[in-house]
C-alpha positions in Angstrom: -52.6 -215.7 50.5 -54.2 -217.5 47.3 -55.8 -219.8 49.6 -57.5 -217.3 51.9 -58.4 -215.3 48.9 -60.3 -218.5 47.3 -62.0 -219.2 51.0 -62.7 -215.5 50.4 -64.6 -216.2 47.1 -66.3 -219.5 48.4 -67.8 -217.3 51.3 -69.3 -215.0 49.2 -70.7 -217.1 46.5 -72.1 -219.2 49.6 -74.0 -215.8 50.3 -74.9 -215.1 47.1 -76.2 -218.1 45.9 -77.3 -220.0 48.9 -81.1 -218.3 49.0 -81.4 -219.1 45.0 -80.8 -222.5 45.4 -82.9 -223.0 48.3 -85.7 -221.2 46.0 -85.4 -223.3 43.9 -85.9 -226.2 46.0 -88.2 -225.0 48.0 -91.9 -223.1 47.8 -91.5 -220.1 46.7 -93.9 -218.7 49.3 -90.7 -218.5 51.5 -89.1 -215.9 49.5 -90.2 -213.3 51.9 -90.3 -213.2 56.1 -92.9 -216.0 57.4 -96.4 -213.9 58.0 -98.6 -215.2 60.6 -102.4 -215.4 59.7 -103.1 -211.9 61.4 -100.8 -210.4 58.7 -98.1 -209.4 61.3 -94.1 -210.0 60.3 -92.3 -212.2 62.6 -89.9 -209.7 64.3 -87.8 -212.1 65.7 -86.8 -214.0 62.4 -86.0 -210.8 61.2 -84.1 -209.9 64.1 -82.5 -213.5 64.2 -81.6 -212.8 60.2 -80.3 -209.3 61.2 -78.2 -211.5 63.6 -76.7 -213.9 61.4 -76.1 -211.2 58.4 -74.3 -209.5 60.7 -72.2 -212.5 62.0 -71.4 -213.7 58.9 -70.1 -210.3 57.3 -68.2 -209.3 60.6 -66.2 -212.6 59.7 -65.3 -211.8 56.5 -64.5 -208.3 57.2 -60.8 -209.3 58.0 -60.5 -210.9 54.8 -61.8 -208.0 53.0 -59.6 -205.5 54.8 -56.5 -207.5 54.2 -57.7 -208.0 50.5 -58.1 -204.4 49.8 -54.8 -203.6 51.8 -53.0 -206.0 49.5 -54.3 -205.2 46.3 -55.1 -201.4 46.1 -51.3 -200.5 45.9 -51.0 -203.1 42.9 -54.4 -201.8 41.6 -53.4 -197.9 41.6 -50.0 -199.0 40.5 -51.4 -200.9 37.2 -54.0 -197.7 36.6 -51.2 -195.3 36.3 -49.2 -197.8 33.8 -52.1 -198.3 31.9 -53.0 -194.5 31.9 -48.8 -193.9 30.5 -49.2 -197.1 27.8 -53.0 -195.4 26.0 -51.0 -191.8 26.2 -47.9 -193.3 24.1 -50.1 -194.9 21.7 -50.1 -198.5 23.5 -46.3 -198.4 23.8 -45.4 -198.2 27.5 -42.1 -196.9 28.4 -40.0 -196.8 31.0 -37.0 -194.8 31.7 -34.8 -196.7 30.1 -36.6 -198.0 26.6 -35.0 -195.1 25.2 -32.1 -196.4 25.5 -32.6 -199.8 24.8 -32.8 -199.8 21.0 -29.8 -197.6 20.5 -26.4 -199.3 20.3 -26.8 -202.1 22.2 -27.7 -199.8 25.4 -24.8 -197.8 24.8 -26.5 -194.6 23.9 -25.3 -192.2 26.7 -25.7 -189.0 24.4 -29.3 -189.8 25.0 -31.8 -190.1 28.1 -35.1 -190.9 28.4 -37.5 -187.7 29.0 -38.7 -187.2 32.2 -42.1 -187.8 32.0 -41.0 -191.2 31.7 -39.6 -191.2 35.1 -42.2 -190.2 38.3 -45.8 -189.8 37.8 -47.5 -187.3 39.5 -51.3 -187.4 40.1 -53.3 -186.1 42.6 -53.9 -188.4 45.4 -54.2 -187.4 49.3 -51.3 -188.0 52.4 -51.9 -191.6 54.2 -52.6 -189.7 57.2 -55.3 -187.3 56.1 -57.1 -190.5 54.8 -56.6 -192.8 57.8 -57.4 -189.8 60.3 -61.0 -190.1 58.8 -61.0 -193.3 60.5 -62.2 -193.1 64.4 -59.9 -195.8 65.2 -57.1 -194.5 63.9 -57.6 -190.5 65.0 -58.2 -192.3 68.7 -54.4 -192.8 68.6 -53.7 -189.2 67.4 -55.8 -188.4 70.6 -53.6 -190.7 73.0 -50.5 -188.4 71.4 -51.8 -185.5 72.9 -53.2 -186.6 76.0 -49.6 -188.0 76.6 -48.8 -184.2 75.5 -50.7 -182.7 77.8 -49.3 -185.2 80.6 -46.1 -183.9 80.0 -46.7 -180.2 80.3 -48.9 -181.2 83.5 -45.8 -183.4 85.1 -43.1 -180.4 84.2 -45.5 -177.5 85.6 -45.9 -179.9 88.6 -42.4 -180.4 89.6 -41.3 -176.9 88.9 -44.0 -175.2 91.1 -42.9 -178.4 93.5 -38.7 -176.8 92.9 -39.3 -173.5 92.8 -42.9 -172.7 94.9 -44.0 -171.1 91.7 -45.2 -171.8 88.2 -42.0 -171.9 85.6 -43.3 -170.9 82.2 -39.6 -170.5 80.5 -38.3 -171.9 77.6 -34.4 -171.5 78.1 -34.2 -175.0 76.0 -36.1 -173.4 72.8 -34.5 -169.9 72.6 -31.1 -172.1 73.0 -31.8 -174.3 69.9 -33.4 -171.4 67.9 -30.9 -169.0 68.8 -29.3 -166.3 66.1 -32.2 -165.8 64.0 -31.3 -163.2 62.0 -28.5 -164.5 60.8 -30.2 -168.0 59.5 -32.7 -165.5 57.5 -29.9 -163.5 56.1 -28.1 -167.1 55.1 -31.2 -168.7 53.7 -32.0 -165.3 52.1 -28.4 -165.3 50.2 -28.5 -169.2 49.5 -32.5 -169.1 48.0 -31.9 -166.2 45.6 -28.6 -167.4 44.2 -30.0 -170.8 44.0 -33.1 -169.2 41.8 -30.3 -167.1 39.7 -27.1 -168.7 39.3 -28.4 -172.2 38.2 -31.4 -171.1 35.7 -29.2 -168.5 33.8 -26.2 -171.1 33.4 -29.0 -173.7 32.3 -30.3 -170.7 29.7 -27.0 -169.7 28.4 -26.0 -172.9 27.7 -29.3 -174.3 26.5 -29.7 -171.4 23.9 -26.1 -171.2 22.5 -25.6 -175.3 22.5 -26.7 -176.0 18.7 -25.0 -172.9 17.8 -21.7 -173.7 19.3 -18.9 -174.6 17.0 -17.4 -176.6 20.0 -20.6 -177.7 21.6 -18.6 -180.3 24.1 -16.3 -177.3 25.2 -19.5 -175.0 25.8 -21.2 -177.9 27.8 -18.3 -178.4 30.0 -17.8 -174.8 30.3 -21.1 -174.5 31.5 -20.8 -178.0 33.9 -17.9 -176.4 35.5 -19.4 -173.8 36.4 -22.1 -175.5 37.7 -20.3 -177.4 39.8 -18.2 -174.5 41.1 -21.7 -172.8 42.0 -22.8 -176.3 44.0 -19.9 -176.9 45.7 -18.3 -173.9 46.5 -21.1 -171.1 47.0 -24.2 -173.7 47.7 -21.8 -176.0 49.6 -18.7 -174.2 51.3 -21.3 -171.1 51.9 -23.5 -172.2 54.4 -21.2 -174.8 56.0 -18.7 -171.3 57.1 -21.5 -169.4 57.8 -22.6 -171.9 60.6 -19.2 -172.8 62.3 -18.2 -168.9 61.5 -20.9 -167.4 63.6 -21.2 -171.2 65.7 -25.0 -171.1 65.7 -26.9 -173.3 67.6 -28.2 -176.7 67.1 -31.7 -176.5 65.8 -30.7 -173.0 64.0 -27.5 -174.8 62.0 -30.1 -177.9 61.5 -32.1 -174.9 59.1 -29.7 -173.9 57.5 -28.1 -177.8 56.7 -31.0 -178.9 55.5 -31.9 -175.9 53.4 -28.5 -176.3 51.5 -28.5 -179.9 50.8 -32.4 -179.4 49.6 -31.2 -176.5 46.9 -28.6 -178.6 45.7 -31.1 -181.4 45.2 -33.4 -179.7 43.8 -30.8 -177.9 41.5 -29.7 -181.5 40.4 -32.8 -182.5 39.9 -33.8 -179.1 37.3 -30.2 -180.3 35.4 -30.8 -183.5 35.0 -34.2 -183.3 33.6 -34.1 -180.6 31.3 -30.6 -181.1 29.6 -31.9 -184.2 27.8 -34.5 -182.1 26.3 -32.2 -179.7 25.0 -29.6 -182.3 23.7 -33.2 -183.9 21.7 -33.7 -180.7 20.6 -30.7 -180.2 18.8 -30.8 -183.8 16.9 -33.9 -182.9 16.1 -32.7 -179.2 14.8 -35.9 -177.9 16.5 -36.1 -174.2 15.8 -37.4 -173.5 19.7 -35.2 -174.3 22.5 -36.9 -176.1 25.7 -36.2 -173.8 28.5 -38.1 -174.0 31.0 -39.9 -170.3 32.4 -38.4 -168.7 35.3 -42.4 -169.2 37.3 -42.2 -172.9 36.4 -38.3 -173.1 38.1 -39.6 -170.8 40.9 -42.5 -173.1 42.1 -40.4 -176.0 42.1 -38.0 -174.5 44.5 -40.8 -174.3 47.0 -42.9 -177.7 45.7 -42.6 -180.3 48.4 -40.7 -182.7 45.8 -37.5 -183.3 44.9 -38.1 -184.2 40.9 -38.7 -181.6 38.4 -41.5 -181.1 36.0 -42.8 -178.1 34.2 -45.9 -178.7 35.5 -47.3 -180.2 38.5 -51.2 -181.8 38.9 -52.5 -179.0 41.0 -56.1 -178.7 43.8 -58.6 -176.7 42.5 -58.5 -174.7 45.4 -56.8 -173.4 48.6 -57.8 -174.5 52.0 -56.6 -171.7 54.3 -58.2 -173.5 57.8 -56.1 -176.7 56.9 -52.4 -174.7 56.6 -53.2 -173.4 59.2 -53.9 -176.7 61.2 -50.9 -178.2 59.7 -48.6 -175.4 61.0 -50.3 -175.3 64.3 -49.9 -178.8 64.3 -45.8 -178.5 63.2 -45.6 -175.8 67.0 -47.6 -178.8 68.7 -44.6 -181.0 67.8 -41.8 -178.3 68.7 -42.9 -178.1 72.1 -43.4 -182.1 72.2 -40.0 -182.3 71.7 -39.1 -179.8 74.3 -40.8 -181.5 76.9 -39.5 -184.8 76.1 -36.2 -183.4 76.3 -36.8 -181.7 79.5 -38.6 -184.8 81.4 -37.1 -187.7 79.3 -33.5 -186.5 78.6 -32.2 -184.0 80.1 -32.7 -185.9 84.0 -31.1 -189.0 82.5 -27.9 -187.3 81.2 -27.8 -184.7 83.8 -27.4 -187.1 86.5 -25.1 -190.0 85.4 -22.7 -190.5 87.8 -18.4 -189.2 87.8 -17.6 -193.2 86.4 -16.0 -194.5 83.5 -17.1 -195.0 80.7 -17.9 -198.9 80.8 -20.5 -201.3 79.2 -23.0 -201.3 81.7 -23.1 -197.4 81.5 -23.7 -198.0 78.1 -26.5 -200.4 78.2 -28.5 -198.4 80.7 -28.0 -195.3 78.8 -29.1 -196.8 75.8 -32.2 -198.6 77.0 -32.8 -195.5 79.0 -33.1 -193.4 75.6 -35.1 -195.5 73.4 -38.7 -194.3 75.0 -37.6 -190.0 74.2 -35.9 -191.5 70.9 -39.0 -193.3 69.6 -40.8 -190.5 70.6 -38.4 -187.8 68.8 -38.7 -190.5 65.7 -42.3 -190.4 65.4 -42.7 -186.6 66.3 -40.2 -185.7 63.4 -41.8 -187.9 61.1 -45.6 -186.3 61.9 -44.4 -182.7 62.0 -42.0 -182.8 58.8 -43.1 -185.0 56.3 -46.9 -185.3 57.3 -47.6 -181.3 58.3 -44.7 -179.4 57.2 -45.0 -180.6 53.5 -48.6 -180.7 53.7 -49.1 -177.2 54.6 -46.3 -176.1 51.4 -48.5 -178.2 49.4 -51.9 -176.8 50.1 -50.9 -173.5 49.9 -49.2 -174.0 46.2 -52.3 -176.4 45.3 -49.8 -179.0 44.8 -51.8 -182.4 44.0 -49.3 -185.0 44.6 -49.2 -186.0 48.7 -47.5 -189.0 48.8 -44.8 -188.0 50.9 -44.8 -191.2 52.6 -46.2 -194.8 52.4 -47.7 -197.1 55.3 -43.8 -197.8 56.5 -44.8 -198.4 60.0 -46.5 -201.9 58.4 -43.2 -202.9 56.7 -42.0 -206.2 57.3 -38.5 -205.9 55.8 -36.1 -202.7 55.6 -35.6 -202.2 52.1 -39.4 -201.7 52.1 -38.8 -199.3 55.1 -36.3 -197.1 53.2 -38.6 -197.0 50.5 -41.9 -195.9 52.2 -40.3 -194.0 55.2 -39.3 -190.6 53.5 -40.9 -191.2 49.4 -39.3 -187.5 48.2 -35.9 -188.3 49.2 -36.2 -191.8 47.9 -37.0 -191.4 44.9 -34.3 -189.0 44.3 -32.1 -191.1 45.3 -34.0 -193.8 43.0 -33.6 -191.8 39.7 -31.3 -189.7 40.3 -28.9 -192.3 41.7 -29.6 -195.5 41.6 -31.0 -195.6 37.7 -28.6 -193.1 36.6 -25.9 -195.7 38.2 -27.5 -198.2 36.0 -27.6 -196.3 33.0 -24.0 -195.6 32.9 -23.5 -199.2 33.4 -25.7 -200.7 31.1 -27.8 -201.7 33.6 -25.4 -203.9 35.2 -23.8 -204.2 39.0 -27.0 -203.6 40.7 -25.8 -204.6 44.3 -23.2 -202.1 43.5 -25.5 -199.6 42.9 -27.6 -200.2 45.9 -24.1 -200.0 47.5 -23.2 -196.5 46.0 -26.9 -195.0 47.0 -26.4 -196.4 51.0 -22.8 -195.1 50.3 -24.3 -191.6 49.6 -27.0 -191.2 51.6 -25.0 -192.5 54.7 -22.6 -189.5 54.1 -24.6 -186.8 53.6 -26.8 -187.8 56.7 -23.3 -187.7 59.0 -22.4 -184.4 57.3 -25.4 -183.1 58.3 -25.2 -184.6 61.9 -21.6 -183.5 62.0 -22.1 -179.8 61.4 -25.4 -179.6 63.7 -24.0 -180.9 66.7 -20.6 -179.4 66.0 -18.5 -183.0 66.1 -18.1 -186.0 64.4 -19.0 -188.9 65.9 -19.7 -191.7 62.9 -22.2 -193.3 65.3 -25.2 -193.1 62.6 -22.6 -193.6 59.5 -22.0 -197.0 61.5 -25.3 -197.9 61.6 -26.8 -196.9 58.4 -24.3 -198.1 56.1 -23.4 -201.2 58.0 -26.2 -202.6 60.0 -28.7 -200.9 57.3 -26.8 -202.3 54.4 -27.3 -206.3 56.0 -30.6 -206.0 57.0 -31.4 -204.5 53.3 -30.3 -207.5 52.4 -31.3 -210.2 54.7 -34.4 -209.0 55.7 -35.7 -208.4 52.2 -39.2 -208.2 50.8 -39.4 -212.1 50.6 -39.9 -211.6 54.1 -43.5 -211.3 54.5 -44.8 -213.0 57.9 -46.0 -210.2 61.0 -43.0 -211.4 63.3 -40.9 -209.7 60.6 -42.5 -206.3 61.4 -42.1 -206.9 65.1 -38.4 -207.8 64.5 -38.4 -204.4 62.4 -40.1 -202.2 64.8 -38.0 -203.5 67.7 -34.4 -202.7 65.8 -36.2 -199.5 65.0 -36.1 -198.9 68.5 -33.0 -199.9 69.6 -31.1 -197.8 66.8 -33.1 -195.0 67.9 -31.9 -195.6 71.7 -28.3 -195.8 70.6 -28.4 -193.0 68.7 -29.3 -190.3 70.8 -27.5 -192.1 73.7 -24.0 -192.2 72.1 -24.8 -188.5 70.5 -26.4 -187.0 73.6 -23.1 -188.7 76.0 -20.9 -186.8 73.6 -22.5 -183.4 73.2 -22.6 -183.7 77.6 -19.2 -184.5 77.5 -17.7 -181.6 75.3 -19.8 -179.0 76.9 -18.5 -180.2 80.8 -15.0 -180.9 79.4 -13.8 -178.6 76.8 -10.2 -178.2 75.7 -8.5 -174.5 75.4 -6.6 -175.5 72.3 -8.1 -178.3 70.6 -6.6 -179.9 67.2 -8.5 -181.1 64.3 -8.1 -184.5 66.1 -9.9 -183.6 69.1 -12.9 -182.1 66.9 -13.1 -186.4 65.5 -12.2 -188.1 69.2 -14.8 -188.9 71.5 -14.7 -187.2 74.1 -16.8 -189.0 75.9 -14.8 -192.0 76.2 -12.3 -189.8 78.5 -14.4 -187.2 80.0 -15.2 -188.1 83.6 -17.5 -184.7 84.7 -19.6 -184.3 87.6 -22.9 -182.4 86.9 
């Protein structure tokens, strides 16, 4: 890198100072183009000059491009620390500083404020910005042809079937199905979520300092808390989905919505209790609650860390939320027809044979084109349109949902740039907080604990959707994950490292939905009249020999 960055530097000096030097060697009548006699310009020199300009910067355009890849990360990264050191009077701090000059980092009455923590600022989605670029947008374009491809080969072989055109959608009023009652769940979770937690945080926050017992009050108040986030926020929703069995894409709503709120109610907690406890040391006469508004926009900001305030757009761009959500149906029924050409067919027609290692293997090489597609179509319509369009319409600045994973060369750089709010929940909320308590020590056992956690929570989630558990992701994530975390680390650097990353990519992606898909098959074509809480963790499709 240094030595491509000095031939970089040698090049352009070359340019730069090559003509002075051969002005000064030479007449200075050849500053300008040659002029014949008659007065004309030669218009080939110029030509032959417009040539070699144009040769010599389109080869140092890849070394500028790979420059400015390199370094604008570093450059925006040392803008925003310099920005935090002049605001704290030339003092940077970091989250844990704080802590750092108070008994020997043993100061756990005390954390650092949360400005310290994430900074916001108002920056665009990678997307929006490479979309701009014709090369990149062509590829967007390829997506949909292949779209329209799709709906072309399904009408096809329909009107082929059936001698007429089938325009049904038996696959999406399935997944979605049960509506009403997801509303009336999400309804019931949202407003206890904006209730319960604020006035707990109030009650306590205002009668802290004037507590006699102010540990008794706090773990009054924490019980209750946790009673509110396990049991109404946790249980809730969970019996609510098996109670009524909704289906897939219907219990995936409500999942999802209940492990956000308890997130984000984490997240309102953690930063705003410091504050308080600050306040009191301080005996401050006002008491740093935050308004209900301010806890009411971050239910619905597309982040995952709390601050009173948010950098916000000047202004709302109606035609864009709407492209975004049109963009977030374009994906649904992408998925449906992947499904209905790519995976459906494939699982529909295996064979009555046991389950063996060769149906395996060509189930799971099978699956990895409709998975990588499912992968990327998830990724666009979640974390590039879905959070876009919530973020537009509440002028939230901040649209770094993501980074450039699909360049990473290493997984732990993968984890951190595929899904940024979740991460860096994880990273404060977790993984520093881990730290803290251990005075900053054991930090392969805090990587351990934050795999540990997000590994459960994705199975949970997995579990209750598809209505078994089959640990097939659990396996993967916190085992394979775990070792390539750690062998193929950021040292790892060379382009052969993001094939090798892009090609495991693919294969976890064609084992998971082949092992998940075999199992859903199997327990619809072979269900049991009386089934134990052993039958709900077997695979069944290990046993199940069906005939479709």
């Amino acid at each position: 890198m240094v030595g491509e960055e000095m031939s970089l530097r040698k090049r352009l000096s070359k340019s730069s100072d090559g003509p002075e030097e051969k002005e000064d060697q030479g007449n200075p009548a050849k500053q300008a183009p040659e002029t014949p006699s008659n007065g004309r310009v030669d218009v080939k020199e110029i030509i032959a000059k417009k040539k070699q300009l144009t040769a010599e910067a389109e080869e140092l355009k890849p070394y500028f491009m790979k420059e400015v890849g390199t370094h604008f990360d570093d450059f925006v990264t040392n803008l925003i620390e310099k920005s935090v050191s002049l605001d704290s009077g030339g003092c940077t701090l970091t989250s844990f500083s704080v802590l750092e000059g108070v008994n020997n980092h043993r100061a756990k009455d005390l954390r650092a404020p949360p400005e310290h923590g994430k900074i916001f600022v108002v920056r665009r989605s990678l997307l929006d910005e490479l979309f701009e670029v014709d090369h990149i947008r062509t590829i967007y374009h390829m997506f949909i042809a292949l779209l329209i491809l799709f709906i072309l080969s399904t009408l096809v072989v329909d009107y082929i079937d059936e001698g007429r055109l089938v325009l049904e959608f038996n696959l999406i009023y399935y997944a979605f199905g049960q509506l009403p009652v997801v509303i009336c769940t999400w309804c019931a979770m949202f407003l206890s979520t904006l209730s319960v937690p604020y006035f707990l945080f109030q009650h306590w926050a205002r009668g802290y300092s004037k507590s006699s017992h102010p540990v008794i009050h706090s773990l009054f108040h924490g019980l209750l808390l946790m009673v509110f986030q396990i049991g109404i926020l946790g249980f809730g929703p969970t019996y609510i989905v098996l109670a009524y069995t909704l289906p897939p894409a219907s219990r995936c709503i409500v999942i999802f919505e209940q492990i956000r709120m308890i997130m984000k109610v984490h997240s309102f907690v953690r930063e705003n209790v410091p504050r308080v406890l600050t306040s009191a040391k301080e005996k401050s006469k006002t008491v740093p609650v935050p308004t209900v508004n301010q806890y009411l926009y971050f239910l619905f900001a597309p982040t995952l860390i709390y601050r009173d305030n948010y950098p916000r757009t000047p202004t709302i761009r109606w035609s864009y939320v709407v492209m975004q959500f049109a963009q977030v149906f374009g994906c649904l029924f992408y998925m449906y027809y992947v499904f209905e050409r790519l995976c459906a067919p494939l699982f529909r027609n295996i064979k009555q044979e046991p389950f063996s290692a060769r149906v395996l293997i060509l189930c799971v090489f099978n699956s990895i084109l409709p998975g990588v597609l499912g992968l990327l179509l998830t990724f666009f319509a979640f974390l590039h349109c879905w959070l876009n369009a919530f973020a537009e319409m509440l002028r939230f600045g901040d649209r770094m949902f993501y980074k450039d994973w699909w360049n990473s060369t290493s997984y732990s750089n993968y984890y951190r740039t595929w899904n940024v709010v979740v991460h860096d929940w994880l990273y404060y909320y977790a993984y520093k907080d881990f730290l803290w308590f251990f005075t900053k020590r054991f930090k392969s056992a805090a990587m351990l604990a934050v795999f540990a956690v997000s590994a459960v929570v994705h199975e949970y989630a997995i579990a209750v959707c598809l209505s078994f558990f089959y640990p097939v992701l659990f396996v993967l994530f916190m085992f394979f994950g775990m070792a390539f975390n750690f062998i193929v680390n950021d040292s790892r650097k060379r382009p052969i490292w993001n094939v090798m990353m892009w090609t495991s990519l693919f294969a976890g992606q064609g084992v998971l939905l082949c092992f998940y898909s075999q199992e859903w098959y199997a327990r619809q074509h072979c269900p049991l009249k009386n089934p134990t809480f052993l039958d709900y963790i077997r695979p069944r499709s290990w046993t199940c020999r069906y005939v479709f």
